[in-house]
N, C-alpha and C positions, 0 to 999 in steps of 0.2 A: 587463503587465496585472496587476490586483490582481482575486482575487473573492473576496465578501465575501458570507458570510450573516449578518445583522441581526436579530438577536431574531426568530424566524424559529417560529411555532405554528403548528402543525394538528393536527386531529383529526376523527376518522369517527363520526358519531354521537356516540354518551358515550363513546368510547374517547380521549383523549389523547396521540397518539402524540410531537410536540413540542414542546418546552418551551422556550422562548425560547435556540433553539440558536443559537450564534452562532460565528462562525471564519473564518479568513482563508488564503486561499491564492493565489501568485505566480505571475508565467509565468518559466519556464526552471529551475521546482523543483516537486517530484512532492510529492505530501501525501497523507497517509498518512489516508484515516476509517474508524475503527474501531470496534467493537462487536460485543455477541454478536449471536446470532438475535434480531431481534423487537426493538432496538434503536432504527432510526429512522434506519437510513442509507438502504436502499431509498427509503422516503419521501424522505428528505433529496436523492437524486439524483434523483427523478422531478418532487421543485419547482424543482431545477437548469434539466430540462428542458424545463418548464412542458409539464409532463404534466397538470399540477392546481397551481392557485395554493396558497401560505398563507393559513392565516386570517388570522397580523398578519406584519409584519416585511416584510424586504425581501430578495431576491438581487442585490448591485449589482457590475457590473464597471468598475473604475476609479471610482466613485461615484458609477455612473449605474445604472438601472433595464436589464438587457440588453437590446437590441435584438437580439430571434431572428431579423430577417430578413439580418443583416448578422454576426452571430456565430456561427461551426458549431460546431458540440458531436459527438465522434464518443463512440460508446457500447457497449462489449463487456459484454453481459448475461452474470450469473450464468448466469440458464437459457437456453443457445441457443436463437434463432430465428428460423431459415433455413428453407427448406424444400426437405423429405428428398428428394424425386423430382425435382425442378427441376434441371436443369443450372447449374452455379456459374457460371458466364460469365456467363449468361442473367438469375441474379438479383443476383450483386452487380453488375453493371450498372447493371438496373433500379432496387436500393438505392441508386446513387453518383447516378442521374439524379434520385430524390426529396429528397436534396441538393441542389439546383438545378444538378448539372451536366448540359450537354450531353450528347447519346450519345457522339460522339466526344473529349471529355475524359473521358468516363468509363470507355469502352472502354479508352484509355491511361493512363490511373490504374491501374485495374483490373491489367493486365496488367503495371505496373511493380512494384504491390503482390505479384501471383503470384509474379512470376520471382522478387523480394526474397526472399520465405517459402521459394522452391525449392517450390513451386506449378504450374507453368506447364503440365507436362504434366496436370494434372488438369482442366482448364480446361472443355473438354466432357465432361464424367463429372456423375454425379447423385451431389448431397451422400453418400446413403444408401449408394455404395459407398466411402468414405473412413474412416478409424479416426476414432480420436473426438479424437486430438492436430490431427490433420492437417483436421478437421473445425472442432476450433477457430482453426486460422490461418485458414481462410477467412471462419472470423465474427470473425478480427479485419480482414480487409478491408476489410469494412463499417465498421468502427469508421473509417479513418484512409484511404481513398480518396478520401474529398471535401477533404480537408486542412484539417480543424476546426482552431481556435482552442483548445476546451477538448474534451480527452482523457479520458473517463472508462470505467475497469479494473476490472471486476467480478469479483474469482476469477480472471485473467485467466491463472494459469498451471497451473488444475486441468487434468489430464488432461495435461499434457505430460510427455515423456520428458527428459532434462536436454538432449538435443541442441539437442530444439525450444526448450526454456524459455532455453538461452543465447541462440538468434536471437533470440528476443520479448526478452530482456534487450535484447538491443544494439537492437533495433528504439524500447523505450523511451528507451533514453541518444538516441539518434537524437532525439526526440520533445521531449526534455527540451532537449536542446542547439537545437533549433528556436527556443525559445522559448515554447513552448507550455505552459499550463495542465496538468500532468496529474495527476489524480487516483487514487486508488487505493482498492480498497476489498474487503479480502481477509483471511482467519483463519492465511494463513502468513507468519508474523509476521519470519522472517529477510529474505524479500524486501520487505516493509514496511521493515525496518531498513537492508537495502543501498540502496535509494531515495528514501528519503522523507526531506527535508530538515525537512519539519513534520507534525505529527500532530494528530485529533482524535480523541478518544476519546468515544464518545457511549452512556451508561448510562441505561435508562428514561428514552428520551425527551430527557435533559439533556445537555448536553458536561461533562462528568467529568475531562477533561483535554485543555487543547488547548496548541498554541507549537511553537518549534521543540525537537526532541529532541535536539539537542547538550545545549541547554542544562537541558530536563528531566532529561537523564541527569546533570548537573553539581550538580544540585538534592538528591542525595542523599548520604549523609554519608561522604566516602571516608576509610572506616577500613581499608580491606581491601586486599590485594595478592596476586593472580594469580601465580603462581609456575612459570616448566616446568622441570624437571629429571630429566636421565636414574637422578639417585639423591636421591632425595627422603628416604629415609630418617633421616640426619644433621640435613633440615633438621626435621622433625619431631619428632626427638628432643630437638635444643634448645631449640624451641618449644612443646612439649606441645600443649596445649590449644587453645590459640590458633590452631595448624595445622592444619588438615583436608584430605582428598582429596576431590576433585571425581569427577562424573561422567563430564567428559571429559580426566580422567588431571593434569590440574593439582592445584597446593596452593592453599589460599585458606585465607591467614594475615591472621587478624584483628589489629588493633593497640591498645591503650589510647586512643592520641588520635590522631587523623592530623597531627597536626604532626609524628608519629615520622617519618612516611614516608621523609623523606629519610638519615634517622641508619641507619631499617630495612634502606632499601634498599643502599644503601652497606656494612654489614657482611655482607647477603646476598651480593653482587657479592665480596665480598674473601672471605668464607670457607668458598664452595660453588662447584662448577658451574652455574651460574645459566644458561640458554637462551634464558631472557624472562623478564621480569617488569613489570607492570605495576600500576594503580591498578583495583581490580574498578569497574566498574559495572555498575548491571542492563539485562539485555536488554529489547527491546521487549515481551517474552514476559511477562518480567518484571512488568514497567510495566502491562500489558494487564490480566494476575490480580489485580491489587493495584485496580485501578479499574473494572474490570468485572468481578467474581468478588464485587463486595462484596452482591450479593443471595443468594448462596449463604453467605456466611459468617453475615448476620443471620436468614438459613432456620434454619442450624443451631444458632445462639443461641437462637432463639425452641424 
């Protein structure tokens, strides 16, 4: 499956919110949409969901107009919303049955998704006695109990502890290897980067940078080379300037031209203790400040 947003406007009133946003994403690869606060991705996912149409453009999968009654969309909101006193049996049930499932496919969904999460004994408990990690596996039930087509990840690993956030990793690779559409849509930009095969970056309203991020990150000029060494010293000294220490305890030696690379790396290898070395690129973090960061930068010019 291919989904495609197509020059894709709207706006509230005289507010503007998008601007002929446009991007592409595959099934059996997770995509990355990005943006600060107040950006245009909410929007952007709630015309997904035909919460509210576009003014112009179009949402197409495969390059057709979706059929919602035949394509499921499963959806883990930013802000939870389950309800605190309910018994969790009782309403992701009820949520998997407004999905168009039966009671009893959704009782067995339901409880295959528990036991998955390591859930199961919560099952008759009210949401309101759960932490807030363990609180958010149950509102990802909801999300992936009817077994949607397209996946979509709101913040989706706020509030977990790393034990939980590895399950929901693997529960995603799980999701992704399905075949399925998944989306993402989150400001912790390492997990953006360990799953996201493509990115859209979306700045007032506009896509500011979209494609796959192999090759965005390929797009910038590699002069630089990543350096670990238990004694850095030596290399630094023959390098001056060119050499610097990083924040996380590496070198990052600049080079005149990157055709050196090979000549560089090669004398590095022969005349130090060399651990790694590689070609710098920027992180998604990176990438993120450079293209969404730029209304702060023209603040401070002005």
């Amino acid at each position: 499956m291919i989904l495609q947003f197509q020059n894709i406007h709207k706006s509230f009133g005289e507010k503007t919110v998008l601007k002929d946003v446009s991007f592409l994403a595959e099934s059996g690869k997770a995509f990355g949409l990005l943006g600060r606060n107040g950006a245009g991705k909410t929007t952007s996912i709630r015309i997904l969901m035909n919460v509210f149409p576009a003014d112009s453009g179009q949402v197409l999968l495969d390059g057709k107009p979706i059929d919602y009654k035949k394509i499921g969309i499963g959806y883990l909101p930013e802000e939870r919303g389950l309800y605190p006193k309910k018994k969790i049996m009782d309403q992701l049930v009820y949520f998997a049955e407004l999905k168009g499932m039966s009671r009893k496919a959704a009782v067995a969904s339901v409880d295959h998704w528990l036991d998955r999460l390591g859930m199961s004994e919560y099952r008759g408990k009210r949401l309101d006695t759960l932490s807030k990690g363990n609180q958010q596996k149950i509102q990802l039930v909801t999300a992936l109990a009817h077994d949607p087509d397209i996946v979509i990840l709101d913040e989706p690993f706020s509030g977990l502890d790393p034990v939980n956030a590895m399950l929901l990793k693997d529960v995603v690779k799980e999701q992704i290897a399905k075949g399925k559409i998944v989306l993402f849509s989150s400001h912790q930009m390492s997990y953006i980067e360990e799953f996201c095969d493509s990115i859209a970056i979306i700045h007032e309203g506009r896509v500011a940078l979209s494609g796959d991020l192999h090759d965005i990150k390929r797009r910038y000029l590699r002069d630089r080379l990543v350096i670990r060494t238990i004694d850095p010293q030596p290399i630094r000294a023959a390098f001056g300037d060119a050499c610097t220490a990083t924040d996380g305890g590496a070198l990052l030696l600049r080079m005149g031209d990157p055709q050196e690379k090979r000549t560089v790396m090669k004398r590095l290898v022969e005349q130090y203790d060399i651990d790694e070395i590689k070609v710098f690129e920027p992180s998604l973090n990176d990438i993120f400040v450079e293209y969404a960061g730029k209304q702060d930068e023209e603040e401070k010019r002005a």
